[in-house]
VEXKOL-997262 format. One record per residue: z, x, y of N, C-alpha, C, O in turn; residue number from 1. Coordinates in nm, 4 decimals, always signed. Layout:
BEGIN
+----------+----------+----------+----------+----------+----------+----------+----------+----------+----------+----------+----------+-----+
!      n.Z !      n.X !      n.Y !     ca.Z !     ca.X !     ca.Y !      c.Z !      c.X !      c.Y !      o.Z !      o.X !      o.Y ! num !
+----------+----------+----------+----------+----------+----------+----------+----------+----------+----------+----------+----------+-----+
!        Z !        X !        Y !        Z !        X !        Y !        Z !        X !        Y !        Z !        X !        Y ! NUM !
...
+----------+----------+----------+----------+----------+----------+----------+----------+----------+----------+----------+----------+-----+
//
This chain:
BEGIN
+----------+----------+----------+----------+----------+----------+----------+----------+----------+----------+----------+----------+-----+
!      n.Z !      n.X !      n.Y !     ca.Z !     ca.X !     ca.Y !      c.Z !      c.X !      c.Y !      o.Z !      o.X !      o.Y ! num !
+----------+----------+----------+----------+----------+----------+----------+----------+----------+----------+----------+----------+-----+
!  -0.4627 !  -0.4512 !  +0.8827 !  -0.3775 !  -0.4096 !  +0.9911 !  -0.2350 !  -0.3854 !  +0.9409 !  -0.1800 !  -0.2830 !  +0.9816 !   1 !
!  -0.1689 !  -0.4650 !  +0.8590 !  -0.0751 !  -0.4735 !  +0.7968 !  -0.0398 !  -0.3497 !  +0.7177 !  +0.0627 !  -0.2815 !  +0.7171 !   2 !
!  -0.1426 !  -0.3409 !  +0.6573 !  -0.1152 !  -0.2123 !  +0.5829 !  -0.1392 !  -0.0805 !  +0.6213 !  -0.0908 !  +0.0184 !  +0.5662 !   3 !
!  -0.2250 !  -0.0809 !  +0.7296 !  -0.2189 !  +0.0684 !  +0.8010 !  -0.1120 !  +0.0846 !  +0.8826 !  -0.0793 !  +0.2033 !  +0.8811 !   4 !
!  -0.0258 !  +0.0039 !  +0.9701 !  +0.1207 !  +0.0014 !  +0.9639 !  +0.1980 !  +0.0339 !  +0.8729 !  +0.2722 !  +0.1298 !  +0.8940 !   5 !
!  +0.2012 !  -0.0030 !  +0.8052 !  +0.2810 !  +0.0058 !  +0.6546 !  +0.2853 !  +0.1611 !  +0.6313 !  +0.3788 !  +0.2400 !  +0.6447 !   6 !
!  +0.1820 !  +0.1764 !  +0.6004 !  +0.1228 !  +0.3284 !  +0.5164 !  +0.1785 !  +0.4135 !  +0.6669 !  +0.2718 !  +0.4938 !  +0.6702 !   7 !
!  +0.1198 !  +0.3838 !  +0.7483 !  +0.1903 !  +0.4817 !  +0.8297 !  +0.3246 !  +0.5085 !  +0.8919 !  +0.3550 !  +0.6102 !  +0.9543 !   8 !
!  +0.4113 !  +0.3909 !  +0.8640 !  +0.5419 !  +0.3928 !  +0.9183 !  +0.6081 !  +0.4350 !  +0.7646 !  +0.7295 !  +0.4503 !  +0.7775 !   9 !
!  +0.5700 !  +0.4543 !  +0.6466 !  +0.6110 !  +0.4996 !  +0.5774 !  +0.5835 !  +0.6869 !  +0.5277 !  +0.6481 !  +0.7834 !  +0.4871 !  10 !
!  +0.4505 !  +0.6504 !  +0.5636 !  +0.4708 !  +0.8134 !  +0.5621 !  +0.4622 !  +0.9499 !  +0.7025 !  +0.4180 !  +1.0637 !  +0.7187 !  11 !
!  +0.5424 !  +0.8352 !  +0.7836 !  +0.6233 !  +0.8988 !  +0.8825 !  +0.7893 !  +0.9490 !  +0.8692 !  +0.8622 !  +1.0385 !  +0.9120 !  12 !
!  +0.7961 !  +0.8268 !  +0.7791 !  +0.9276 !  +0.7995 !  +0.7426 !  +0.9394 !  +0.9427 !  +0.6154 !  +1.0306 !  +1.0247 !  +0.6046 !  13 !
!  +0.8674 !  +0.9358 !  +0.5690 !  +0.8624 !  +1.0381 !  +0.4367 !  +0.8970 !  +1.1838 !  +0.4791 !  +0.9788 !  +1.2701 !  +0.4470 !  14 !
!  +0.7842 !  +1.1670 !  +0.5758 !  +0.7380 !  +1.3385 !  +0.6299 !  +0.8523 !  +1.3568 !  +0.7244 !  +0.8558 !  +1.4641 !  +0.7845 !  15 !
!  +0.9628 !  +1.2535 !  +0.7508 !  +1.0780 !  +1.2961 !  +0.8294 !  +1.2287 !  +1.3075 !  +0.7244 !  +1.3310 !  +1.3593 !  +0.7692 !  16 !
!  +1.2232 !  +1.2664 !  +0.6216 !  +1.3140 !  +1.2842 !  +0.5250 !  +1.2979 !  +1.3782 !  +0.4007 !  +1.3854 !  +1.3847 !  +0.3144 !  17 !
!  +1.1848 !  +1.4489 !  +0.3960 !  +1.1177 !  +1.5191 !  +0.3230 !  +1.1902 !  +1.6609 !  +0.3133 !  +1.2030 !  +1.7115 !  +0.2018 !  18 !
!  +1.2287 !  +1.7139 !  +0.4048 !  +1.3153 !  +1.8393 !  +0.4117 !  +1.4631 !  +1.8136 !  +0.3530 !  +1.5201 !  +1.8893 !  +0.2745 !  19 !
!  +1.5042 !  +1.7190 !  +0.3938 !  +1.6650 !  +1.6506 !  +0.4079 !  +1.6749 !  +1.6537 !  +0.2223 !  +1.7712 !  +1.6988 !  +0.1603 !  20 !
!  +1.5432 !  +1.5908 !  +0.1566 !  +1.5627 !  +1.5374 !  +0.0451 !  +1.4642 !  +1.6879 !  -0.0699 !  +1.4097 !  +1.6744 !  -0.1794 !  21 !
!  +1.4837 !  +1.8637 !  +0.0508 !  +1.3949 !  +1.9129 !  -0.0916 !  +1.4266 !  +1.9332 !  -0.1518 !  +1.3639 !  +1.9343 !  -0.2577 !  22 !
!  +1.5697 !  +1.9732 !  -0.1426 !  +1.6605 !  +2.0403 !  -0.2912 !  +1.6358 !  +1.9340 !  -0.4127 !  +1.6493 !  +1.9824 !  -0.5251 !  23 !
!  +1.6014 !  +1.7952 !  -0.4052 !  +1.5933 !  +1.7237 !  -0.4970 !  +1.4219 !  +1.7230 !  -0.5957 !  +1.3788 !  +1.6622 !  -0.6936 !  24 !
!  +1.3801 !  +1.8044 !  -0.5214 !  +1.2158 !  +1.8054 !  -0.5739 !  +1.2085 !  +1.9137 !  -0.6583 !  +1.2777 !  +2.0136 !  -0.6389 !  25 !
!  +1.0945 !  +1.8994 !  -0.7942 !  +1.1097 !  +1.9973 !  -0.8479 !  +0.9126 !  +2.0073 !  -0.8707 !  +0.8299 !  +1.9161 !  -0.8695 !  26 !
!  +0.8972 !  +2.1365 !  -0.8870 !  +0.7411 !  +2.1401 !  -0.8860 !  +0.6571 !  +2.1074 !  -0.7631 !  +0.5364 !  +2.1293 !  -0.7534 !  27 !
!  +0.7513 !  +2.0413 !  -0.6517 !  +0.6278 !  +2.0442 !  -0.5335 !  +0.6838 !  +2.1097 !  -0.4069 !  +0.7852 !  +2.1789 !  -0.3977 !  28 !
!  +0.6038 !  +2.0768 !  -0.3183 !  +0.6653 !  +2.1078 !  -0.1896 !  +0.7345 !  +2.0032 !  -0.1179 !  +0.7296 !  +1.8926 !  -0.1717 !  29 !
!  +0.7976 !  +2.0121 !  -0.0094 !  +0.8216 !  +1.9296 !  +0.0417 !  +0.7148 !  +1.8421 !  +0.1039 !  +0.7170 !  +1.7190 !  +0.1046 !  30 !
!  +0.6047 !  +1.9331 !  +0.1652 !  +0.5289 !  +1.8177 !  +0.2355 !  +0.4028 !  +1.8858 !  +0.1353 !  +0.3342 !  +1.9862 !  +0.1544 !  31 !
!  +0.4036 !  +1.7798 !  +0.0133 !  +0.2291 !  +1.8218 !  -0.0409 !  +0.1915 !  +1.7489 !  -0.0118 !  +0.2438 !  +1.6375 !  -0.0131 !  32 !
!  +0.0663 !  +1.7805 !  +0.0345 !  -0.0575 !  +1.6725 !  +0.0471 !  -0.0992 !  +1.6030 !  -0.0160 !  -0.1150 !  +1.4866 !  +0.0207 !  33 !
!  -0.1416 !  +1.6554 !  -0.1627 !  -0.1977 !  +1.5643 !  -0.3071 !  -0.1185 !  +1.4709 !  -0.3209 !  -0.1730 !  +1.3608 !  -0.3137 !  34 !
!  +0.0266 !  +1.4696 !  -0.3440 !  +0.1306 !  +1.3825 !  -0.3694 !  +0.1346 !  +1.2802 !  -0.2229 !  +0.1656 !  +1.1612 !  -0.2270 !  35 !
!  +0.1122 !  +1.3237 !  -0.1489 !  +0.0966 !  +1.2222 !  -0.0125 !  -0.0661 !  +1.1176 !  -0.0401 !  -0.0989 !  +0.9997 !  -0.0265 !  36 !
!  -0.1035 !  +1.1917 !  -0.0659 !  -0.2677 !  +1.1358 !  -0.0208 !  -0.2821 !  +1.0468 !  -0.1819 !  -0.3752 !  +0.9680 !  -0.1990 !  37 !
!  -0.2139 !  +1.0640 !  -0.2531 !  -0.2324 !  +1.0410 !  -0.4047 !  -0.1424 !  +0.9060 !  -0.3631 !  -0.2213 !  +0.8119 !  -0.3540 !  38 !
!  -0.0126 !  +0.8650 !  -0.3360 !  +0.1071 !  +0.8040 !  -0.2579 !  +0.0434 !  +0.6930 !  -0.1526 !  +0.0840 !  +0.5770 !  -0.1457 !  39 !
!  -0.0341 !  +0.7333 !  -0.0939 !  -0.1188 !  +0.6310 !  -0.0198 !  -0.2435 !  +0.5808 !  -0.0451 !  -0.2827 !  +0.4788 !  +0.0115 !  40 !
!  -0.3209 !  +0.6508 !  -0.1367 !  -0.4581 !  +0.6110 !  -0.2064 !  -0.3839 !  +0.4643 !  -0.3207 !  -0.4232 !  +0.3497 !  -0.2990 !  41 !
!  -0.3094 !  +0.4839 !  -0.4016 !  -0.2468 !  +0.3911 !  -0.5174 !  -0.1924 !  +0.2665 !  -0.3676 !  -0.2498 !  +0.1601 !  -0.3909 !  42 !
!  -0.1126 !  +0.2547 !  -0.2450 !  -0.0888 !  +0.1438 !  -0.2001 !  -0.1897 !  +0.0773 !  -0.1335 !  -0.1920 !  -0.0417 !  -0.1019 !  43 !
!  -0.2799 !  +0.1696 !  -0.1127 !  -0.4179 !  +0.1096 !  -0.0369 !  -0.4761 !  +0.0044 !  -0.1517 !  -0.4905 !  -0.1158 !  -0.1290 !  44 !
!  -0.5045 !  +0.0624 !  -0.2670 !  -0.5720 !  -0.0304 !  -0.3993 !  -0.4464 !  -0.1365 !  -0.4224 !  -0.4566 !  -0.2397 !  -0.4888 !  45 !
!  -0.3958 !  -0.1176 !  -0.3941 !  -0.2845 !  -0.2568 !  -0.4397 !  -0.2819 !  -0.3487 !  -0.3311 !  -0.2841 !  -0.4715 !  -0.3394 !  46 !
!  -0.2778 !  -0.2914 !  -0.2469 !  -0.2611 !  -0.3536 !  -0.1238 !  -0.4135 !  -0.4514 !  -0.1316 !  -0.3899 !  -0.5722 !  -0.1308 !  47 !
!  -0.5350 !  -0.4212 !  -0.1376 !  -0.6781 !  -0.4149 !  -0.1108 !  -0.6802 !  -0.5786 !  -0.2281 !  -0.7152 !  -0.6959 !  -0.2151 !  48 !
!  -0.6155 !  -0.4855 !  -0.3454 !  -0.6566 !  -0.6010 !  -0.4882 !  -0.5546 !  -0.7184 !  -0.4569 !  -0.6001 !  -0.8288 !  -0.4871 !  49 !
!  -0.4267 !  -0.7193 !  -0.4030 !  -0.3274 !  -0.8165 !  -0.3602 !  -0.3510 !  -0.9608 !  -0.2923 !  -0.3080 !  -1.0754 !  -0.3049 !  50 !
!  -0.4978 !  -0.8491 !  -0.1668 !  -0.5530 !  -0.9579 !  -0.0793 !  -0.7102 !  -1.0395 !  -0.1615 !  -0.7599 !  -1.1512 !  -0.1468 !  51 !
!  -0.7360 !  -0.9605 !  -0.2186 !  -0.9200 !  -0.9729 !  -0.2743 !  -0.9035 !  -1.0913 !  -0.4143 !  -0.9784 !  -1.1880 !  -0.4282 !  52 !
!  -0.8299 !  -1.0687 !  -0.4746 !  -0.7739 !  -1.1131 !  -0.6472 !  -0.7875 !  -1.2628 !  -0.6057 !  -0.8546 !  -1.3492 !  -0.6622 !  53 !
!  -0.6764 !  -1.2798 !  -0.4480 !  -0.6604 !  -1.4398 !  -0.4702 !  -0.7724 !  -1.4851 !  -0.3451 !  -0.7676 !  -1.6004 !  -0.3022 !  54 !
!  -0.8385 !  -1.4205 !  -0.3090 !  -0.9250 !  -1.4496 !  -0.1987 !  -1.0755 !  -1.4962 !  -0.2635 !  -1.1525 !  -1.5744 !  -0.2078 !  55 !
!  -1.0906 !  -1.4534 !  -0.3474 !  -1.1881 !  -1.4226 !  -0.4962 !  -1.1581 !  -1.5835 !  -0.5401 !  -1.2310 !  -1.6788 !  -0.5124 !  56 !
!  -1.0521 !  -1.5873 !  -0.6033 !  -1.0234 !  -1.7310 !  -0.6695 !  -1.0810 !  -1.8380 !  -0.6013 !  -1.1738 !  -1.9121 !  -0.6336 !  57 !
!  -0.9845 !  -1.8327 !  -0.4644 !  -0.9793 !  -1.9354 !  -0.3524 !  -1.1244 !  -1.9911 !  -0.3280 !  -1.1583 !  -2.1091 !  -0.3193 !  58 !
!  -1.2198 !  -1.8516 !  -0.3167 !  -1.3566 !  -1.8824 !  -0.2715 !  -1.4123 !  -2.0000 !  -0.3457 !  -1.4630 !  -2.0995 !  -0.2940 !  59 !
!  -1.3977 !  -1.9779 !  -0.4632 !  -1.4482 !  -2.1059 !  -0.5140 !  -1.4614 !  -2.2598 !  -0.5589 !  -1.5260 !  -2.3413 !  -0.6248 !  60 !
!  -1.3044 !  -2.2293 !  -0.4374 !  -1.3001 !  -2.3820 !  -0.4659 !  -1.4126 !  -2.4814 !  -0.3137 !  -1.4496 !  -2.4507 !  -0.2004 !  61 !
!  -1.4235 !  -2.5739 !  -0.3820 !  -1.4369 !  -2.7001 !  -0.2213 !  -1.3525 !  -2.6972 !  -0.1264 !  -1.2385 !  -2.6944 !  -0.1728 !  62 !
!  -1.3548 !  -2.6965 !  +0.0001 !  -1.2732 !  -2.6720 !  +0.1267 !  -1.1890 !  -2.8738 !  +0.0929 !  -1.0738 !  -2.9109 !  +0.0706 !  63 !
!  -1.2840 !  -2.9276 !  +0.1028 !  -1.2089 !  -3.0910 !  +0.0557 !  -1.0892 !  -3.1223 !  -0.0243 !  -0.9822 !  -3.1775 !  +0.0012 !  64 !
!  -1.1579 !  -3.0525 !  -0.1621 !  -1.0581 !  -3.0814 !  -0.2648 !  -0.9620 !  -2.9643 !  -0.2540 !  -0.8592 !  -2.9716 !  -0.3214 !  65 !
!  -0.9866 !  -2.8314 !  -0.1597 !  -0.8425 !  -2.7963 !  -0.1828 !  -0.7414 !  -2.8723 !  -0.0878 !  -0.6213 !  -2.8796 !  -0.1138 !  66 !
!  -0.7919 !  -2.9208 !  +0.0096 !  -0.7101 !  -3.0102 !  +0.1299 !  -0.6039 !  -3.1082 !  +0.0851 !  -0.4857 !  -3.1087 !  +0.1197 !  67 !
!  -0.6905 !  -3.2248 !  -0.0310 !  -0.6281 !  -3.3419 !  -0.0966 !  -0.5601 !  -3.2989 !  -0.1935 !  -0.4939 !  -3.3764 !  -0.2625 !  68 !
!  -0.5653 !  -3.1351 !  -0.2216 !  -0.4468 !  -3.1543 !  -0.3574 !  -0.2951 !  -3.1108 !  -0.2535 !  -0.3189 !  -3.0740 !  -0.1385 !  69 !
!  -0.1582 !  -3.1168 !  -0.2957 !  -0.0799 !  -3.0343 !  -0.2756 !  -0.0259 !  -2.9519 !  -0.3938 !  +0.0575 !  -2.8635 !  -0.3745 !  70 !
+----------+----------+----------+----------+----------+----------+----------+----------+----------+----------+----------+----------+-----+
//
């Protein structure tokens, strides 16, 4: 949920500063798609591995012994 917020309040944010900022682009358009869809495919996998990496770990511990450690 977090991150489809994210992704989308950012590339709302993009696709509204995107004109303001074309003189600074070189080789694309202002609104390419590849570079958008490429831009949100890379935060989705980070985002995805961020939550999974330590969720992965966690799984294996005992619900007990993670309680009694701090």
């Amino acid at each position: 949920m977090a991150v489809t917020v994210g992704v989308g309040g950012g590339l709302l944010a993009a696709v509204g500063t995107a004109q303001m900022m074309g003189g600074m682009l070189y080789g694309i358009g202002t609104l390419d798609g590849i570079t958008f869809g490429a831009a949100v495919l890379v935060l989705v996998v980070v985002a995805l591995a961020a939550g999974a990496i330590p969720a992965r770990r966690v799984a294996g511990i005992e619900p007990s012994t993670a309680l009694r450690t701090d």
